[in-house]
C-alpha positions in Angstrom: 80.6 12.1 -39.8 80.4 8.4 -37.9 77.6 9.8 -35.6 79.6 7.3 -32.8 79.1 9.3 -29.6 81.4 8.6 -27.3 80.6 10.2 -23.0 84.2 11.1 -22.0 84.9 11.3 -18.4 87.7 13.1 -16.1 87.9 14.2 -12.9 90.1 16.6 -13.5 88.7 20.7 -14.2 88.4 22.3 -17.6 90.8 25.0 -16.3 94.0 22.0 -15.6 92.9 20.3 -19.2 93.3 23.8 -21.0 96.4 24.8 -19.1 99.0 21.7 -19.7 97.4 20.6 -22.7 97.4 17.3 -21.6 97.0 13.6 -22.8 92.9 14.8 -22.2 93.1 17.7 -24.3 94.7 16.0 -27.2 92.6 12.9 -27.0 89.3 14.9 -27.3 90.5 16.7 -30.0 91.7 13.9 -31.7 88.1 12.2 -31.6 86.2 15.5 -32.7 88.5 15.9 -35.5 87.9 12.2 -36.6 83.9 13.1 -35.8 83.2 11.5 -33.1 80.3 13.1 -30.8 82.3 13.5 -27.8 80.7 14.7 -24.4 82.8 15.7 -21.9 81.9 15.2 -18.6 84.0 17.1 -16.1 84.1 19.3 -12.8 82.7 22.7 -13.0 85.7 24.7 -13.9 86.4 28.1 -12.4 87.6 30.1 -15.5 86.0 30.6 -19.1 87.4 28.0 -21.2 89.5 28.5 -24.2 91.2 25.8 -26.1 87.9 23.9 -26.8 85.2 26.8 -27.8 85.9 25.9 -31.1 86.2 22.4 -31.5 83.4 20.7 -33.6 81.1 17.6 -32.2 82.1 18.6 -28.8 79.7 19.0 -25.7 80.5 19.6 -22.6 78.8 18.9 -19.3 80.0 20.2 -16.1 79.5 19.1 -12.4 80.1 21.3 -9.6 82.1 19.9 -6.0 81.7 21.6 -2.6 85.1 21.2 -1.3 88.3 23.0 -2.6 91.4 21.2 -3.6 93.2 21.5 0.3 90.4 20.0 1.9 91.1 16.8 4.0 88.9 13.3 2.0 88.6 16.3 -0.8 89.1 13.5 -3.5 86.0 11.2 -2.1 84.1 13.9 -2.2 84.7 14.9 -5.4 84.4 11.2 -6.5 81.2 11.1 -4.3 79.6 14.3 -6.0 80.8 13.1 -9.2 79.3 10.0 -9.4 75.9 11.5 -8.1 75.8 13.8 -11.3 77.4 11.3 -13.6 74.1 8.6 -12.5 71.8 11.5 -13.9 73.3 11.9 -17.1 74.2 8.6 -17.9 70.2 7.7 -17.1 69.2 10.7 -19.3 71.9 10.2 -22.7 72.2 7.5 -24.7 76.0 6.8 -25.7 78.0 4.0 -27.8 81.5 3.9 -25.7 81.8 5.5 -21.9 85.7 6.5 -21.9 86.8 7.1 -18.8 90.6 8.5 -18.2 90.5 9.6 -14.8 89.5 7.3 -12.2 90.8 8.4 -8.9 92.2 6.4 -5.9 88.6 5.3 -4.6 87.6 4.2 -8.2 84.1 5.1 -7.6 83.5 6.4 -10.6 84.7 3.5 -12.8 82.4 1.1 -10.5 78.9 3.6 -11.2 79.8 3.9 -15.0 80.5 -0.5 -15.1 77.3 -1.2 -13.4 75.4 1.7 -15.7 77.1 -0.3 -19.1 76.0 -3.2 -18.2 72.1 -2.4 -17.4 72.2 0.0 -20.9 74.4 -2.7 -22.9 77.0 0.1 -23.7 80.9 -0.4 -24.2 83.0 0.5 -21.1 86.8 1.7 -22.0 88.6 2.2 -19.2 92.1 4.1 -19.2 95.1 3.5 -16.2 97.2 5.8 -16.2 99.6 4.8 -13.4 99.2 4.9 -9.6 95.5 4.0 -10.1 96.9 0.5 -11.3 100.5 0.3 -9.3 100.6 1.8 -6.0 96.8 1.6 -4.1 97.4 -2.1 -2.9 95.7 -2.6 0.0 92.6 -5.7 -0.3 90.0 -3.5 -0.9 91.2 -1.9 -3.6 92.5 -4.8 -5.0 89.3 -6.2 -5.0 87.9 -3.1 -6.5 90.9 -2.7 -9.6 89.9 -6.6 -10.4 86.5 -5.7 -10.6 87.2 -2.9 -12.8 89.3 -4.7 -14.9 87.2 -7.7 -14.9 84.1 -5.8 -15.9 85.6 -3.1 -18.6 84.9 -3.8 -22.2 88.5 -2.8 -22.8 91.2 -1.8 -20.3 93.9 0.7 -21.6 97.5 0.6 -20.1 101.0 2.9 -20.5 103.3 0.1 -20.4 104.2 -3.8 -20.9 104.9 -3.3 -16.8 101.6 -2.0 -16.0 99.7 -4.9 -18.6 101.7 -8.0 -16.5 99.9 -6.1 -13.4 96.7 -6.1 -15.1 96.6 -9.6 -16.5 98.0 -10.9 -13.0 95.2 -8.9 -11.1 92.5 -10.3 -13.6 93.8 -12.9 -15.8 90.4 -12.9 -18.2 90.3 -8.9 -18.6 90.5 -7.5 -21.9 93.9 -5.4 -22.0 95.8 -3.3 -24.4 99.4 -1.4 -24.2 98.3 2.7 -25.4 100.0 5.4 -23.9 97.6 8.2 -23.3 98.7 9.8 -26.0 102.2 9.3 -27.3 104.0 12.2 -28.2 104.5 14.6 -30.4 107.4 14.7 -33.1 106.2 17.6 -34.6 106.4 19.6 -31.6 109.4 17.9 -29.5 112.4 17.5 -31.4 115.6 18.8 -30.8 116.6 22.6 -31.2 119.9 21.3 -33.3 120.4 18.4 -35.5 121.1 15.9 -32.2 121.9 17.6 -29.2 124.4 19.8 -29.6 124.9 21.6 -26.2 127.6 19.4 -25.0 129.6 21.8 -26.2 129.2 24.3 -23.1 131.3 23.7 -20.0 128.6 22.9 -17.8 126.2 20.4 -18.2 122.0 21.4 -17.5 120.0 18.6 -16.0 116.5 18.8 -16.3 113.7 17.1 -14.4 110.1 17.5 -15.5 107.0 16.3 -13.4 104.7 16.7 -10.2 106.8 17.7 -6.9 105.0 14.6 -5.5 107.0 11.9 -3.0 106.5 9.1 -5.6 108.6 11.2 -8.2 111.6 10.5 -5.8 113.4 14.2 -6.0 115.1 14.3 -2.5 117.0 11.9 -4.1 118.1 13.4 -7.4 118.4 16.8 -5.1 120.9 14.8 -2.6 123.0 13.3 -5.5 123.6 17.2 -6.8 125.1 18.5 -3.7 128.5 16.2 -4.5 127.7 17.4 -8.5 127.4 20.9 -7.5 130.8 20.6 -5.3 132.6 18.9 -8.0 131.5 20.6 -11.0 130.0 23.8 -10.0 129.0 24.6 -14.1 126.5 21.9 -13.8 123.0 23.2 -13.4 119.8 21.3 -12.3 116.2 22.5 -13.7 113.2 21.3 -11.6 109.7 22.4 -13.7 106.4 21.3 -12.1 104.8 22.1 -8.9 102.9 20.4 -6.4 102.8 20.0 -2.4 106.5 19.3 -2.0 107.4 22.4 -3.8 108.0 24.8 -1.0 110.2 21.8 1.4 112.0 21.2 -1.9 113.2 25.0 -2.2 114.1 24.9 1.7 116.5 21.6 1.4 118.0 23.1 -1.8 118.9 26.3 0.6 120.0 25.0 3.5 122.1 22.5 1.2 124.1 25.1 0.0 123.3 24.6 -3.7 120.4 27.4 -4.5 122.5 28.7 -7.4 122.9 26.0 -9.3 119.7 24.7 -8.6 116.3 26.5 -10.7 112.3 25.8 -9.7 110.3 27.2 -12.4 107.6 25.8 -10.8 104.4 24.7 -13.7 104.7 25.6 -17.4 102.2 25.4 -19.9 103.1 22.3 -22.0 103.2 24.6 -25.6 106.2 25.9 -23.7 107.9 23.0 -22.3 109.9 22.0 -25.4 112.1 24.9 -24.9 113.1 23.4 -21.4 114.2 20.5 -23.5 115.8 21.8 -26.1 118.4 24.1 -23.4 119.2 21.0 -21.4 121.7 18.1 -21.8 120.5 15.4 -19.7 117.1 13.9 -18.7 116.4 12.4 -14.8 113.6 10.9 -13.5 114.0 9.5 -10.4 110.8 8.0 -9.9 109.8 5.4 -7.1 107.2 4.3 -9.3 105.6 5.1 -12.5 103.2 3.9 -15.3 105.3 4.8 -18.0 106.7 8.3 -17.6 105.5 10.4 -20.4 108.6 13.2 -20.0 110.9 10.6 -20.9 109.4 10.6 -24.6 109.2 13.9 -25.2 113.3 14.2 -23.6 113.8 11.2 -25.8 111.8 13.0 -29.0 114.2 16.2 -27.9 117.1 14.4 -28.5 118.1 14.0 -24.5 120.2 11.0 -23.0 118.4 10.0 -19.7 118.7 8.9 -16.2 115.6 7.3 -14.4 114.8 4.7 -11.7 114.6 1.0 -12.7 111.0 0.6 -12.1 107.9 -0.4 -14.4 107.6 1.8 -17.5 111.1 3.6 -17.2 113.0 0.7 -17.9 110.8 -0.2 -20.8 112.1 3.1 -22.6 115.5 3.7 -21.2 117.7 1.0 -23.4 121.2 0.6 -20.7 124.4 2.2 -22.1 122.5 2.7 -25.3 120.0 5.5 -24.2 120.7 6.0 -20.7 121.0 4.1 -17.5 119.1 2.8 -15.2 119.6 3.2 -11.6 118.2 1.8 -8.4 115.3 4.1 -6.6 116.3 5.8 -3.6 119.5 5.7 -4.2 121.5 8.7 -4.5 125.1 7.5 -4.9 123.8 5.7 -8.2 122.4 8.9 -9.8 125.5 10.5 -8.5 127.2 8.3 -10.5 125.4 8.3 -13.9 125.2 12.3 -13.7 129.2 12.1 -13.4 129.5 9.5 -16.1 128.1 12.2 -19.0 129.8 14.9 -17.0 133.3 13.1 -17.9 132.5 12.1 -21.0 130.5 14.0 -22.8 130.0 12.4 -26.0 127.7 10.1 -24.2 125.6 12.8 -24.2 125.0 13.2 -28.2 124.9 9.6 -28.8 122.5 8.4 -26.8 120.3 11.5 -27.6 120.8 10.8 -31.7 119.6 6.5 -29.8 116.7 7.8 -28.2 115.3 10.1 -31.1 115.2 7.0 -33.1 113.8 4.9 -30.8 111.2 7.2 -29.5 109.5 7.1 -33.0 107.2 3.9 -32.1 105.6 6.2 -29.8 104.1 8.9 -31.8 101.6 10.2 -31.2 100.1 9.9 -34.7 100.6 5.8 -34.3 98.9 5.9 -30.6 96.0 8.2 -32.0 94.9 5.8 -34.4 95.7 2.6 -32.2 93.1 4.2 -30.0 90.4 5.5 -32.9 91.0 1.6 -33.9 89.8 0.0 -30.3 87.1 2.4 -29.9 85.2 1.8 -33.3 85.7 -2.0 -32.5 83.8 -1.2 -29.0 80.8 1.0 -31.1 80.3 -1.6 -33.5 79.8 -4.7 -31.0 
């Protein structure tokens, strides 16, 4: 046992941690495994936990927030409350590395835990996992993210995209490229040897993420009405939920395409290979993101993809090898690359076979120990 113990903050509940078995989830038992003292300091949850009862060198400290998740500012006060309770504890425990992976868009958080590190001499690792770095732009959070950056020990980015951000934000800051947690090859693979469900007559497309604006599916939903007219086999698969899930179902309706057209709203992530595995083609059309996670476990499953030519997308989607790229917001382009495996489908298990071979630099056994690597450099200072 290293004895290195390590305060590991989220804002996210124990109950949303458990239930997608998230980047979180894996990272904390990653660490215990490797015996690390991990406390993990999180918002009261409301159910009794599960998946980490039995996970050694774990603690677990829970705050509690007033407001429920559809209250208007909910996320300052959560932030608020948070950073309140996380002052007390970080006054009262002694810890080698603060980790924080969830800062929030008022980064409040992230500012406490610097200015505690500092006064206590303890390593600061901060983790961005997307909008937090790319989309709040007005001048005071800019100011804010270069502090952040500026003042971290080590900052931890998805992409090459998101580290030109960083390093243009804060040219001095200490950055490195680690996706959360890479993915899984032992778990997402594909169901045959390639992808051999081309050989149906319709094709399944499968989108996998929040129903948030910023994942851009109006626009994925608008190209399918000419897809659904011209080949009415084709299916589209939309798993996730969020606050545009009920508008979502209401445009599909009154567009006419609610057959071919599935919500199967969130599923746990144990279960999400099988989505995978039962389609043929991959979208994301994204206005922005980090890196886009789904795209390596539809890559490690052996899918050709689609996504939006922005940031971390275009870092993993290799043109006319593994995919295409396509301009956001627009729906005649996705129109277009849907039709283009449609017609000729031996796209479709070539650049599945590309992308299982390419995914294999993101495993997640290779971003584990990337990250175990960075964090004993930070205990050790």
């Amino acid at each position: 046992m290293n004895n290195i113990k390590i305060a590991l903050m989220t804002l996210n509940t124990i109950d949303k941690i458990e239930t997608t078995e998230g980047g979180l989830l894996k990272i904390v038992k990653y660490l215990s495994k490797n015996g690390y003292i991990v406390d993990l300091l999180i918002p009261k949850s409301s159910t009794k936990r599960r998946k980490l009862d039995n996970v050694n060198h774990l603690e677990i400290t829970c705050f509690s927030y007033p407001l429920k998740n559809n209250v208007k500012l909910d996320g300052l006060i959560k932030e608020i409350d948070y950073m309140i309770n996380l002052l007390n504890i970080l006054q009262r425990k002694k810890y080698d590395v603060i980790y924080n992976s969830s800062m929030g868009p008022f980064y409040t958080n992230s500012l406490l835990s610097i200015l505690l590190c500092k006064l206590k001499d303890v390593s600061y690792l901060n983790e961005w996992l997307g909008s937090d770095l790319l989309i709040y732009d007005n001048i005071i959070r800019k100011v804010i993210k270069r502090l952040v950056l500026s003042n971290s020990s080590i900052n931890l980015v998805q992409s090459k995209y998101m580290y030109k951000k960083a390093k243009k934000i804060s040219k001095n800051s200490l950055v490195f490229v680690n996706p959360t947690m890479g993915v899984d090859l032992n778990k997402f693979r594909p169901k045959y040897n390639g992808n051999s469900n081309s050989k149906r007559e319709g094709v399944n497309i499968l989108f996998v993420g929040r129903l948030h604006p910023v994942k851009g599916l109006d626009y994925l939903i608008d190209a399918f009405v000419s897809i659904n007219e011209k080949y009415p086999k084709t299916k589209l698969n939309i798993v996730g939920d969020g606050e545009l899930k009920n508008k979502l179902e209401r445009k599909v309706k009154t567009l006419g395409i609610k057959r071919n057209v599935n919500f199967y709203g969130h599923v746990p992530h144990d279960e999400l290979v099988n989505y995978y595995q039962n389609a043929d083609l991959f979208v994301l059309p994204s206005l922005s993101e980090g890196l886009g996670h789904v795209l390596l476990e539809a890559m490690a499953c052996g899918l050709p993809l689609i996504a939006t030519d922005v940031a971390g997308p275009k870092e993993l989607v290799d043109e006319r090898k593994g995919g295409f790229l396509v301009s956001p917001k627009k729906s005649e382009s996705i129109k277009e690359a849907i039709e283009m495996f449609i017609e000729k489908k031996t796209l479709l298990r070539k650049m599945g076979s590309y992308n299982i071979k390419k995914v294999k630099k993101y495993s997640q056994k290779k971003v584990m120990k990337e990250k175990k690597f960075l964090i004993d450099k930070l205990s050790k200072k």
